[in-house]
C-alpha positions, 0 to 999 in steps of 0.5 A, a space after each residue: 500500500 502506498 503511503 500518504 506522501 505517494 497520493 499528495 498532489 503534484 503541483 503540475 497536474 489538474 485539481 482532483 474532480 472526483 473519487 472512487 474506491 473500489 474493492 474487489 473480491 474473487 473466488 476464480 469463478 465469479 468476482 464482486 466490486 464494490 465502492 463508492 464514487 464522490 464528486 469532489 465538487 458537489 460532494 455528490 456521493 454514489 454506491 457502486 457494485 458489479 458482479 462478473 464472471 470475467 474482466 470485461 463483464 465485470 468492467 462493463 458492470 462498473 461502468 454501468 454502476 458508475 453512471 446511474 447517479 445522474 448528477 454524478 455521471 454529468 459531473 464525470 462526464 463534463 470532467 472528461 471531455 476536454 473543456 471548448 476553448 474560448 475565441 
């Protein structure tokens, strides 16, 4: 794990906008994510949970999970897109 020095901001990179903490869980024939996600800006606080039987099943699942707040999925998505420049 990585100690509290290792996660301190670097001066050249953008403000953080949001968080996501995600615990995974496998037996080798199913595995299970859970987390939460949190907009740094509104303080919009989302649970997360996936179920797969493979990676891509389980990403897609996350994925899936990740957008169903609203809010919160306008607020990542807006985060994302690179902003329009200004004439």
């Amino acid at each position: 794990m990585a100690d509290d020095d290792s996660l301190a901001p670097q001066s050249d990179e953008p403000p953080v906008v949001a968080r996501l903490v995600v615990e995974i869980r496998s037996d080798g024939s199913r595995t299970i994510a859970r987390g939460a996600m949190e907009d740094a800006i509104t303080g919009e606080k989302v649970a997360i949970e996936a179920r797969g039987t493979s990676p891509l099943s389980l990403a897609l699942g996350l994925a899936k999970s990740m957008t169903r707040g609203r809010a919160f999925a306008r607020s990542a998505v807006r985060a994302i897109l690179p902003r329009p420049r200004k004439k």
